[in-house]
Every structure is written in structure tokens, then in C-alpha cells.
C-alpha positions as CSV (number, residue, x, y, z in Angstrom):
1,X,95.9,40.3,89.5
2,X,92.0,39.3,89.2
3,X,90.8,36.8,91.3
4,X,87.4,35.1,91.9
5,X,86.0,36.1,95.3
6,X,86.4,33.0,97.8
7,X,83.2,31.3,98.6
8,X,83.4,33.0,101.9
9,X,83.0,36.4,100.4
10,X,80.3,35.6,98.3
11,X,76.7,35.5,100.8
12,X,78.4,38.8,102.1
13,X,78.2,40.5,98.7
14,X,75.1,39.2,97.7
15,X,73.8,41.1,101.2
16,X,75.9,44.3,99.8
17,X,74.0,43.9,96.8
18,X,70.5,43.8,98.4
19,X,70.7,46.2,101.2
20,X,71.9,48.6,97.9
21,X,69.0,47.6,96.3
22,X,66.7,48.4,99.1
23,X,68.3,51.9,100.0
24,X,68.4,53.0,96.4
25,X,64.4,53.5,97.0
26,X,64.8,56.5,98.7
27,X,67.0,59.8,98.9
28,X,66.8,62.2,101.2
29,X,65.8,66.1,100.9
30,X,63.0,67.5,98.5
31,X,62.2,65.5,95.2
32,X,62.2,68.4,92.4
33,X,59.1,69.5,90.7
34,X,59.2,71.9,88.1
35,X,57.0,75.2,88.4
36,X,53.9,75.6,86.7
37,X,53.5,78.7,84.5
38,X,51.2,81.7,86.1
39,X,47.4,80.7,85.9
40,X,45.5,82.8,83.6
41,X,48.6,84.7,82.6
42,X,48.3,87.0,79.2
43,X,50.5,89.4,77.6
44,X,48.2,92.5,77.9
45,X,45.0,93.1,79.3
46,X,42.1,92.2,77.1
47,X,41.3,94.3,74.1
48,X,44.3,96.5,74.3
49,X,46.8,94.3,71.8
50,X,44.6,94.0,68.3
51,X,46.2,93.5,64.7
52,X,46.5,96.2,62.6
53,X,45.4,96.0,59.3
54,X,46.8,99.2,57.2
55,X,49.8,99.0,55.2
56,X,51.9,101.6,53.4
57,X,53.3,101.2,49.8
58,X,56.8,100.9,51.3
59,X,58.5,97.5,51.6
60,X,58.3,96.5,55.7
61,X,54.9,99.0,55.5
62,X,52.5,95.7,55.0
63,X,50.1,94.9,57.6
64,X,50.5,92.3,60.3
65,X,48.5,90.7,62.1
66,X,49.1,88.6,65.5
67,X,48.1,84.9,65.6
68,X,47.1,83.6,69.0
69,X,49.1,80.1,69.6
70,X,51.0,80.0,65.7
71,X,54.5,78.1,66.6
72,X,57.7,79.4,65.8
73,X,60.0,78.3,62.6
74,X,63.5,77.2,64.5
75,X,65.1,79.4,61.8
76,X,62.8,82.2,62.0
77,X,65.0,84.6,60.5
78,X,64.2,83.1,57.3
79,X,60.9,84.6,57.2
80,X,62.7,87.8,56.0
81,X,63.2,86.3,52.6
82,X,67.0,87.4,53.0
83,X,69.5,85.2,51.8
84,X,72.5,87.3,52.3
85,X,71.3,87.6,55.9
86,X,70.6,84.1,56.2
87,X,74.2,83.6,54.6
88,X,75.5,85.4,57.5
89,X,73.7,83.8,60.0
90,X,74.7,80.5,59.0
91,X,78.4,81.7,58.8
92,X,78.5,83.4,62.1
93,X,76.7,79.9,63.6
94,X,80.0,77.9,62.6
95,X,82.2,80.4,63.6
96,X,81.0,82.3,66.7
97,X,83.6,82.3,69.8
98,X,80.9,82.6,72.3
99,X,78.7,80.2,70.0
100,X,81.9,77.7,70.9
101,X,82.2,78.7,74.4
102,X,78.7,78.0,75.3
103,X,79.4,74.5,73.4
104,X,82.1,73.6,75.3
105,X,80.7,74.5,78.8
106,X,77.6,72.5,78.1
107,X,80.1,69.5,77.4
108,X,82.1,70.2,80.1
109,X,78.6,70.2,82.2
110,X,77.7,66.4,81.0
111,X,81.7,65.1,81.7
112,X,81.2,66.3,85.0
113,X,78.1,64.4,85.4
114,X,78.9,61.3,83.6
115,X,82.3,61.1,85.8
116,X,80.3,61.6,89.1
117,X,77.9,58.8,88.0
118,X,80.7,56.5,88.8
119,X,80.2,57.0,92.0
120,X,77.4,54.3,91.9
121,X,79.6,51.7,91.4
122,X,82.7,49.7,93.7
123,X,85.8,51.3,93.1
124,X,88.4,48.5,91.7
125,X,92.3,49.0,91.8
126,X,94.8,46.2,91.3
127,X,98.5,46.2,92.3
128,X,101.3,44.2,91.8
129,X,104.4,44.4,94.1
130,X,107.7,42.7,94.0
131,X,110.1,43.7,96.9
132,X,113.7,42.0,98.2
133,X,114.6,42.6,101.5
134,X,117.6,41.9,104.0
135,X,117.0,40.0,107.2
136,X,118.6,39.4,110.6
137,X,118.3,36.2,112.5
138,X,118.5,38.3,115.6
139,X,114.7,39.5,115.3
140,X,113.5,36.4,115.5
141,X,116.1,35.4,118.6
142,X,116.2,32.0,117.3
143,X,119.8,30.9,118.2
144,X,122.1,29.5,115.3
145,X,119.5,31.7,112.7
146,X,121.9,32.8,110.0
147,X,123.4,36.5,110.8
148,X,121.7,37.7,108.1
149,X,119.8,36.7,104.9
150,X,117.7,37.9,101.4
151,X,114.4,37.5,100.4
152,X,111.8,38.2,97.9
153,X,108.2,38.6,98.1
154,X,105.5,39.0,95.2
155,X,102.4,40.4,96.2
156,X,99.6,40.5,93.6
157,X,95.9,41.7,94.7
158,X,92.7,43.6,94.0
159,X,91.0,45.9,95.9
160,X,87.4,47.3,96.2
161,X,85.9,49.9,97.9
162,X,81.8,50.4,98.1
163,X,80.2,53.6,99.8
164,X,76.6,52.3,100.1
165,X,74.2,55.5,98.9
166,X,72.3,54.8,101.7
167,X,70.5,57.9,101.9
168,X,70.7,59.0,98.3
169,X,73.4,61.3,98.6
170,X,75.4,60.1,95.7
171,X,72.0,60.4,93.8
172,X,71.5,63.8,94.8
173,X,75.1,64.8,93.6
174,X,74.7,63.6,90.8
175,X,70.8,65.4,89.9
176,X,72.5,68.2,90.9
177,X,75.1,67.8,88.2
178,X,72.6,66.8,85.6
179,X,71.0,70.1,86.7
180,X,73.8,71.8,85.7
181,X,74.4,70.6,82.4
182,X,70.6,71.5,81.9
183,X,71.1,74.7,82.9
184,X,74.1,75.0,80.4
185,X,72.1,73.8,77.5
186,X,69.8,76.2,77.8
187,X,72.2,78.7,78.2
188,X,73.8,77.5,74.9
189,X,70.3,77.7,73.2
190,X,69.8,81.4,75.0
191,X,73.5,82.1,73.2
192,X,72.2,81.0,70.3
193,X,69.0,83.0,70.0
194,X,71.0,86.1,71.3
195,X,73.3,85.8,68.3
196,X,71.3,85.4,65.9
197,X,68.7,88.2,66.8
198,X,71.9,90.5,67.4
199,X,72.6,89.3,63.5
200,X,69.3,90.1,62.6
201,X,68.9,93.9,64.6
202,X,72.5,94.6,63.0
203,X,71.9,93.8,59.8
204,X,68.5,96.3,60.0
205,X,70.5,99.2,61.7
206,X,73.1,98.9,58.8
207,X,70.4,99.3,56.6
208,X,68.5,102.0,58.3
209,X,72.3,103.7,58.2
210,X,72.4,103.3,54.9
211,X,69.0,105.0,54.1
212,X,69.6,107.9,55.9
213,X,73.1,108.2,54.3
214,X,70.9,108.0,50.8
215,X,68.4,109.8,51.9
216,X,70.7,113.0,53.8
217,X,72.6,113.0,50.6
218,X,69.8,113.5,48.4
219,X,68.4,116.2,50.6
220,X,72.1,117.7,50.3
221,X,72.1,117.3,46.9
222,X,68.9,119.2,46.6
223,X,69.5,121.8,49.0
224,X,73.1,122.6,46.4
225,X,70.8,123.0,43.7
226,X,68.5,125.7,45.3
227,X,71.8,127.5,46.5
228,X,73.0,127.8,42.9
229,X,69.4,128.7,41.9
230,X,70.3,131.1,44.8
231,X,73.5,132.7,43.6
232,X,72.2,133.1,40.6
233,X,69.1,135.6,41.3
234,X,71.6,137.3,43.4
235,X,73.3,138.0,40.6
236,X,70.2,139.5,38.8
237,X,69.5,141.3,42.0
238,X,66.4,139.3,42.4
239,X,67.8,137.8,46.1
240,X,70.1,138.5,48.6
241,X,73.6,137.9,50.0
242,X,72.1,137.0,53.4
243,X,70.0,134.1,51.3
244,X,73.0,132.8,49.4
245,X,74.8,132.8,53.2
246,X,71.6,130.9,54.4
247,X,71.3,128.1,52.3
248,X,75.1,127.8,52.9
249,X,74.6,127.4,56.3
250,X,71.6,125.0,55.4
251,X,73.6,122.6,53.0
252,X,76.7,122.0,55.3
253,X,74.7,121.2,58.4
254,X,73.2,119.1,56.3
255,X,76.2,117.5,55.3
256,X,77.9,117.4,58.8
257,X,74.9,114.7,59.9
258,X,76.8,112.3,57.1
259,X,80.3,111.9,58.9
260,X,78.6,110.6,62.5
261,X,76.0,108.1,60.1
262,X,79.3,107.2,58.4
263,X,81.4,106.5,61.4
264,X,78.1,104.3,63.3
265,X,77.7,102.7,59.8
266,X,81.5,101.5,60.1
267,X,81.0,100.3,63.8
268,X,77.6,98.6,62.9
269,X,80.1,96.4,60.0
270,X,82.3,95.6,62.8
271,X,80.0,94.3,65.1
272,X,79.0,92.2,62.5
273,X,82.2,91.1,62.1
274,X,82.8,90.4,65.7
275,X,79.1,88.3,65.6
276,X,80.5,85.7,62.7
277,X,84.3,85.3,64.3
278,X,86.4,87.8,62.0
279,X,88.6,90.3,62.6
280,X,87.0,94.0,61.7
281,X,89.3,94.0,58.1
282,X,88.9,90.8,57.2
283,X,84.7,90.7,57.4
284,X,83.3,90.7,53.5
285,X,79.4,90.6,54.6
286,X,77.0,91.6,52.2
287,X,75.9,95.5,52.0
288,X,72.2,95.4,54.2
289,X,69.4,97.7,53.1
290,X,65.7,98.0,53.8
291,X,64.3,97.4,50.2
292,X,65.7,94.0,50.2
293,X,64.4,92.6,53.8
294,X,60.7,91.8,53.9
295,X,58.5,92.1,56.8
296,X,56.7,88.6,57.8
297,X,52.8,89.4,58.0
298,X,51.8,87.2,60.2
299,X,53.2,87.1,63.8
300,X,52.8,84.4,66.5
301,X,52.0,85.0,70.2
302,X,52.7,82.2,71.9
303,X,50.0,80.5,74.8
304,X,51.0,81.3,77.9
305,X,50.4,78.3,79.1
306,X,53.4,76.9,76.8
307,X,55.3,80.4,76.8
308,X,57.6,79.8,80.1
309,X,58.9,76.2,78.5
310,X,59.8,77.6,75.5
311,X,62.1,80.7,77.0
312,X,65.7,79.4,77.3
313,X,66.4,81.9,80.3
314,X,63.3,80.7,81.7
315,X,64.6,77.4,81.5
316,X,67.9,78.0,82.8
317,X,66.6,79.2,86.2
318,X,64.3,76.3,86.3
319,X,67.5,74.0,86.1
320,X,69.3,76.1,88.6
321,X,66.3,75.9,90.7
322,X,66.5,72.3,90.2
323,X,70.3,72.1,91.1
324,X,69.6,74.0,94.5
325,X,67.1,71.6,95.6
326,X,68.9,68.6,94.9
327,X,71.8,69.8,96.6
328,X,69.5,70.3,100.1
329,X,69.9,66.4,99.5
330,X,73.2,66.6,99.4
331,X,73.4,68.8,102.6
332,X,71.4,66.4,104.5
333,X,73.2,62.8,103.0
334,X,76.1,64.2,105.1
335,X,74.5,64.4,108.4
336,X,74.1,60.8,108.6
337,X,75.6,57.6,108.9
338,X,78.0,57.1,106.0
339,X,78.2,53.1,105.0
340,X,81.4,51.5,103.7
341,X,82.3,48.4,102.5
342,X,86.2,47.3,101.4
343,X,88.1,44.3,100.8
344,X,90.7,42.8,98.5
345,X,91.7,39.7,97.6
346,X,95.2,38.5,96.3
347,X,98.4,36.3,96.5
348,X,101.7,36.5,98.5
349,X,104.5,34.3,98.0
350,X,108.5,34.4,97.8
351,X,108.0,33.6,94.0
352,X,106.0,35.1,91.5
353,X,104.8,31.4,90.2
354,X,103.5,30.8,93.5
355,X,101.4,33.6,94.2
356,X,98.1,31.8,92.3
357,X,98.6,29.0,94.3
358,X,95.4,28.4,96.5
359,X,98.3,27.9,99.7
360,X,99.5,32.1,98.9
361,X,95.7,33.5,98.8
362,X,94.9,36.5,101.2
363,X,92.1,38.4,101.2
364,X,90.1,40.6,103.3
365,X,86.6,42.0,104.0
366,X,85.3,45.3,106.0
367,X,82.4,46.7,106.4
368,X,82.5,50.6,108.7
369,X,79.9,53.0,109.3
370,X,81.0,56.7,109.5
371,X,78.5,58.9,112.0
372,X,79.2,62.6,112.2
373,X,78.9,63.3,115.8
374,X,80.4,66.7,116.2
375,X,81.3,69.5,113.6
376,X,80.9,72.8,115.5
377,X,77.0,73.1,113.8
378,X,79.3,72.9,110.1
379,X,76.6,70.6,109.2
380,X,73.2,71.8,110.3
381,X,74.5,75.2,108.6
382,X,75.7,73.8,105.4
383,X,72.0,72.3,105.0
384,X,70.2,75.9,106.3
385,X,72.4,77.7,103.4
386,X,71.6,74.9,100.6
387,X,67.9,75.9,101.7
388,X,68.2,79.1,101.9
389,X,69.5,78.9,98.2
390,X,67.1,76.9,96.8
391,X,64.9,79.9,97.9
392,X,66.6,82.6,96.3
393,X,66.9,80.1,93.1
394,X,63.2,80.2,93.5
395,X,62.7,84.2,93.9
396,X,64.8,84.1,90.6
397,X,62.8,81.8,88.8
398,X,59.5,83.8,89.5
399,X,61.7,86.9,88.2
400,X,62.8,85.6,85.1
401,X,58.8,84.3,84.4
402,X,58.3,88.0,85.2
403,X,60.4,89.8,83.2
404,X,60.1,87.3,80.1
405,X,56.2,88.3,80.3
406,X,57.6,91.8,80.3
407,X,59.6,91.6,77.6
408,X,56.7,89.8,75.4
409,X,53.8,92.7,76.1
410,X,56.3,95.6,75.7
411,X,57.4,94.3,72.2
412,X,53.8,93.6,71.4
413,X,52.7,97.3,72.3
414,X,55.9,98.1,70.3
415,X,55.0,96.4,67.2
416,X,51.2,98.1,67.4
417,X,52.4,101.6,67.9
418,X,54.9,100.9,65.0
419,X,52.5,100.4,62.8
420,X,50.6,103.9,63.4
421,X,54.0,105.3,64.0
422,X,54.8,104.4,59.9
423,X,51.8,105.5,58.8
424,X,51.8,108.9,60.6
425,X,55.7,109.2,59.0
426,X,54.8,108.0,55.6
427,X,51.9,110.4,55.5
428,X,54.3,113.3,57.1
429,X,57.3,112.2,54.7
430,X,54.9,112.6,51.6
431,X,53.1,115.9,52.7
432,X,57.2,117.8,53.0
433,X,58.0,116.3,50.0
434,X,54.9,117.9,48.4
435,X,54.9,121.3,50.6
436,X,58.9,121.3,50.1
437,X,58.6,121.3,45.8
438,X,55.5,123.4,45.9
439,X,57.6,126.2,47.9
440,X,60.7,125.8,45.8
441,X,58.5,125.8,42.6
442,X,56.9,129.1,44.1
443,X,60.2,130.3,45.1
444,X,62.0,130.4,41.4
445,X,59.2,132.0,40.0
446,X,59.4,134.7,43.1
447,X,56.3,133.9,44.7
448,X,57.7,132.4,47.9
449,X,60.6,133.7,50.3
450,X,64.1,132.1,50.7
451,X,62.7,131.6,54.9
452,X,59.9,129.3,53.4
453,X,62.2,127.2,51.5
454,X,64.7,126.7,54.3
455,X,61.6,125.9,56.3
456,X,60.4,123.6,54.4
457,X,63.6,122.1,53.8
458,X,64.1,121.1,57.8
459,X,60.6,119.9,57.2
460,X,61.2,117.2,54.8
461,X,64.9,116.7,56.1
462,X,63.0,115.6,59.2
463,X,60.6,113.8,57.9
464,X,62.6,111.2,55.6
465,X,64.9,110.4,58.5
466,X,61.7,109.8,60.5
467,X,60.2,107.5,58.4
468,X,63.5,105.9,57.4
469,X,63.9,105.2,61.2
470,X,60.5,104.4,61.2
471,X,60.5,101.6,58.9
472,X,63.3,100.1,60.7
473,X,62.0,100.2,63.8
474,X,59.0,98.0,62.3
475,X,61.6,95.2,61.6
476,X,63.8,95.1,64.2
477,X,60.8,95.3,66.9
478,X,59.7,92.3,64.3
479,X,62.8,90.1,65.1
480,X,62.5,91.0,68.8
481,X,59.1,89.5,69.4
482,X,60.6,86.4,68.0
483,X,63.6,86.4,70.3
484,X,61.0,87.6,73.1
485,X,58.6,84.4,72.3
486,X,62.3,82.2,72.6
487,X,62.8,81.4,68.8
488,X,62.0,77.9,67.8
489,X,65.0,75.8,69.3
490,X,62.4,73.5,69.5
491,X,61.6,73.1,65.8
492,X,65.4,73.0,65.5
493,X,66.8,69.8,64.1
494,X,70.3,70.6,63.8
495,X,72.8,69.5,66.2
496,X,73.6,72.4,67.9
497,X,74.5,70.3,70.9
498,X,75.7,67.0,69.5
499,X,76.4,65.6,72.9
500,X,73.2,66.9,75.2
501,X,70.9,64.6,76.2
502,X,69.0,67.1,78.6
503,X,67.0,69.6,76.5
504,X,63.0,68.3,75.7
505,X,60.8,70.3,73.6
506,X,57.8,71.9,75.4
507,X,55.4,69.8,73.0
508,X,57.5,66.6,74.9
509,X,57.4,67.5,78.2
């Protein structure tokens, strides 16, 4: 039953109330600061990382050039110009299981916190009781007190119970917690630019599958027509049985490299159909090939100065760096003096219509303070371990920075040697293809030996699978120096995270 506290109570909860005030200014253990990024950090020594500016005829063979501080598009897969793949990426966004996972640890994360908050405030319980009980005079030794005799009592009160956060450890339990669900956001926004750059490769392996399908059957196709032309100048004596058995042998080891590109074409379909939620028969994606995806032309390299916030790994490790300090806080809140303050306040009488009367009022008020004095050294070690992992938090921090500059300057050598890579195929594609119908030319006219035209054959068989792998390569180390740079989440403005409050864009920070 609510009551008013009695006047009594009243100068000792306004005290309460001000000592809280006054010991909410500080907190004990290190206040959090997040690290700087690495002074005069770059991706690659001067000079060494320049645009190119040659292009090939093929689609993806256009030049590119790198744009010192250009931002990121938050869908950046769109610079493709692919809608089936944007299609898919969208689809495998609303239906991703680990896209839904990371969702519902990130709410999880803020629960936890927002329930823990409540530890800021008086904890208020109310109870009502109603008992009836058997007596005996005897107890009381009060002579001529009936034998025995039945009562009733009603018992209505409220209760409240204040742990004064007197050296912020409350506050440091729950920045550790907020921490967390920082941590989780990021790792939902890592999830999400994991998925969709896993979209993005898959989609260009298909299609470099797909080319070298076309592109082996065509050399098989052309390799059965020189084996007729074969068979048929054995037959007017102008070739031998040991060519016909050759280009034989040619043409199906040609056509044993289709079954494996096949198979991988298969389990490149499925992974796609693991990456949008569906079962491997019941994924109807769009058929990927290279003709159809273009190559953006101009790529961003982000400052370095800005490049750590924008990293969602990078950001993690800052959160889980900022969760370990925080809970040195928490480690050292416990070695002192813990302040309590409980009371209630309430109504007892033998019927329940009496129990608001002013005459059936009880209450109570206690204030304790709880000093650890011995724990076997639990203490003093619990804080040297929540130190001693707010260092290794640390040591991973500077790792991740590391690695993330890794990953950026090996995708941006990548992308430079691609670009001499396709021109070097293209030019060694077009040269077998020339050499290839000059010899076969040469060969039906009898100018050239069968050992020339299998030659050359290998030749250009090697070459279009080169520069088919080539070409891909271009994109897919395209889409990784987006993923590498962390890929727009904070040009997003979708609700990815519909209940985070914790995630800031760089440009907010």
C-alpha cells in the first residue's frame, strides 16, 4: 500500500538525495579516451601507389584512377550499375540469418544496459499480508487469559532499498555495458559489410566461371573442328594417325577442365544461396556474368586521419577497449565502502479498515555501510586482472589499426598490378588468337605441322582463361578496397539498427 513518508523521514531523504548528488561527481578507475589514429600514417610509401590511366576495350578494362579523401556511397555496390546484383543484395539484407543474428545481439546488448541503468534508482516493493493465527493465554502468563484464542492481522507496507554509487561503481557497470552494445553495433555493421562484399566477390566468381565455361567450350569447339579437318587429310594421306590421335588427346583434356568449372560454378550458386537465407534448391538468383557488371573509374582512398573511425572492426576493439577500462572501475568500486540505505513504511492492524489509520502506521529507516576487510587478496586480484585486460584490449586495438592499414595498401598494390596484369593478358589473349588462326590457316593449306597447331592451341587456351581471370580479378579487388576502406555505413540512412543509439558517424565525432 503507498504511503507518504512521515515527516520524520523526510530531512533524512533530502540528505540521501544530496550526498547522491555530491558523489555522483566522481567514479573511480580511468575515464576512457578513445585512441587517436597513427600520426602521419599512409597506405604506401610515397610515389609508389599512382593511378593508372590505360584501359582495354573490354568491359571492367577502363582506367581508374584513385581519389585522395573521395567518401564512400553507403551502398557502394551500386556503382557496378548491376541491378540483378543490387536485387540480390537487397534480398539477402532482409533475409540473412547472421544479418538477424548480429541484430538481435546488438538488442540484446542495449536491454542489458537499459536494465542495469536501473540500478541508479531506489528499489520499491510493496506487500500486502493477511494472516490468522491461534494463541494461548499461557505465553503471556497472565492468569484467567482465555486457554486459547484467534486472531487476524493485516499488514500493508512499502519498502525501499538505495545503494548510494558512492564511488561510481554502478556508473562504471553500466559504461561498461554501453560498451558492449557499441561493440555489438559495430559488429552488426562489420556483418553487414562482410555480407554484402561476399555478395559482391560471389557474384564476380560466378561470372568469371561462366566465362571460362564459354570460353573452354569455344576452344573445344574449335579444337573438334581441326580434328575433323584432321581425319580428313588422313584420309587423303596428307596426315597421320598419330595427328588424328593427338588432337584427340588435345580436345578431351580440353573438355575434362569443364566438369571441375561446372561443379565450383554449382557451389558458387549455393553460397549465394546460403548469403540471402535459402535453401541451395530453392535460390532463383539471376545468372552473373562479366559483360553486364561495370567497373567504377574512380576509386576513393580514404585520409588516414578519418580511416580508423570509419573501419567497423576498428571500432569494435575501440568499444571493447572501452568496456575493459570501465570495468577497472568496476574492480576498484568493490574495494570500498559500500553505502546502503533501506526503509519501509506501512500499516498493521487486526482489520484491514484499520490499517490506514494514522494509530496502525509503522515504518522504518536504516542506513549501513559495507567495508570489505578481508577476501584472501580476491579483490586486489580481481582489479590487477581487469587491468591487465584493459592492456591486452589495448595490444588488440593497435593490431586491428595495424592490420586494417594492411589490408588497405595490399588491395591498393592489388588494384595497380591489376591493371598491368589485364593489359599484359589482353595483349597475350589477342596475339594466340592471331598466332593460333595464322598456324591453322597455314596448317590446311600444308604449310604448318599438326605440333604447331597443338602448340598454339595450349597457347591461346591459356591465354583466354588468363585474361578471363584477369578481368575478374580487376572487380573483385575493386569491391575489396571498398570493404577494406569500411563501406559507407556512415552514409547509410536505412535502419539497419532500429533500436541503437550508440553508433556516430566519423564526420560526428
Amino acid at each position: 500500500m503507498n504511503h507518504p513518508l512521515p515527516k520524520t523521514a523526510g530531512p533524512a531523504a533530502c540528505v540521501t538525495v544530496a550526498a547522491a548528488g555530491l558523489l555522483a561527481a566522481c567514479a573511480v578507475g580511468p575515464n576512457f579516451k578513445a585512441p587517436e589514429a597513427p600520426r602521419d600514417a599512409s597506405f604506401a610509401p610515397p610515389g609508389q601507389i599512382a593511378p593508372k590511366t590505360t584501359a582495354t576495350a573490354l568491359p571492367g578494362g577502363e582506367a581508374q584512377r584513385f581519389v585522395d579523401g573521395m567518401d564512400i556511397p553507403g551502398q557502394w555496390w551500386t556503382l557496378f550499375q548491376s541491378a540483378p546484383l543490387n536485387a540480390l543484395i537487397e534480398r539477402a539484407l532482409k533475409n540473412s540469418p547472421t544479418l538477424q543474428a548480429a541484430q538481435a545481439a546488438l538488442r540484446q546488448a542495449n536491454e542489458t544496459t537499459a536494465a542495469q541503468r536501473g540500478s541508479y534508482y531506489p528499489s520499491v516493493s510493496g506487500t500486502a499480508q493477511s494472516e490468522r493465527q491461534k494463541g494461548s493465554g499461557a505465553a503471556f502468563g497472565i492468569p484467567g487469559f482465555p486457554a486459547s484464542y484467534f486472531y487476524n492481522l493485516q499488514t500493508a507496507s512499502v519498502n525501499v532499498s538505495y545503494t548510494l554509487d558512492a564511488f561510481g561503481g554502478t556508473r562504471r557497470q553500466v559504461e561498461a555495458l554501453q560498451a558492449q552494445a557499441e561493440y555489438q553495433q559495430f559488429a552488426l555493421e562489420a556483418s553487414y559489410l562482410t555480407l554484402t562484399a561476399n555478395i559482391v566477390t560471389a557474384a564476380i566468381n560466378e561470372a568469371s566461371l561462366r566465362a571460362q565455361i564459354l570460353a573452354t567450350d569455344e576452344i573445344a569447339h574449335s579444337q573438334q573442328k581441326l580434328l575433323d579437318i584432321t581425319q580428313r587429310r588422313v584420309g587423303a594421306g596428307s596426315a597421320s594417325r598419330t595427328d588424328v590421335l593427338q588432337q584427340q588427346s588435345t580436345l578431351q583434356a580440353t573438355l575434362a577442365t569443364l566438369p571441375p568449372l561446372r561443379s565450383l560454378l554449382a557451389q558458387q550458386r549455393n553460397q549465394l544461396a546460403a548469403y540471402v537465407g535459402d535453401l541451395p534448391a530453392a535460390y532463383t538468383g539471376a545468372e552473373f556474368n562479366l559483360d553486364s557488371l561495370n567497373i567504377p573509374q574512380d576509386l576513393p582512398v580514404s585520409l588516414p586521419s578519418k580511416f580508423v573511425e570509419q573501419r567497423p572492426d576498428v571500432r569494435e576493439y575501440s568499444a571493447l577497449l572501452h568496456q575493459a577500462t570501465a570495468q577497472i572501475g568496476v574492480a576498484t568500486a568493490n574495494m570500498l565502502p559500500q553505502l546502503t540505505l533501506t526503509g519501509s513504511y506501512g500499516g498493521e492492524a487486526t482489520k484491514f479498515s484499520d490499517v490506514f489509520k494514522s494509530s496502525s502506521v509503522v515504518w522504518s529507516l536504516i542506513g549501513g555501510v559495507t567495508q570489505p576487510i578481508f577476501k584472501g587478496g580476491q579483490l586486489m586480484h580481481q582489479r590487477r586482472a581487469a587491468v591487465a585486460a584493459a592492456q591486452q584490449a589495448a595490444a588488440n586495438y593497435r593490431s586491428t589499426v595495424i592490420t586494417a592499414f594492411q589490408n588497405v595498401s595490399n588491395t591498393l598494390y592489388a588494384l595497380q598490378a591489376d591493371a598491368d596484369a589485364l593489359a599484359a593478358e589482353t595483349t597475350a589473349e589477342r596475339t594466340a588468337v592471331e598466332s593460333l588462326n595464322l598456324v591453322q590457316a597455314q596448317y590446311k593449306s600444308g604449310a604448318a605441322s599438326h605440333l604447331q597447331v597443338l602448340t598454339a592451341e595450349q597457347s591461346y587456351q591459356t591465354a583466354a582463361i588468363a585474361l578471363v581471370k584477369a578481368r575478374a580479378q580487376r572487380y573483385a579487388d575493386t569491391a575489396a578496397l571498398f570493404q577494406a576502406l569500411g563501406g559507407g555505413w556512415w552514409n547509410r540512412n536505412d535502419a539497419l539498427a532500429d533500436i541503437s543509439t550508440t553508433a556516430r558517424s566519423p564526420q560526428a565525432q
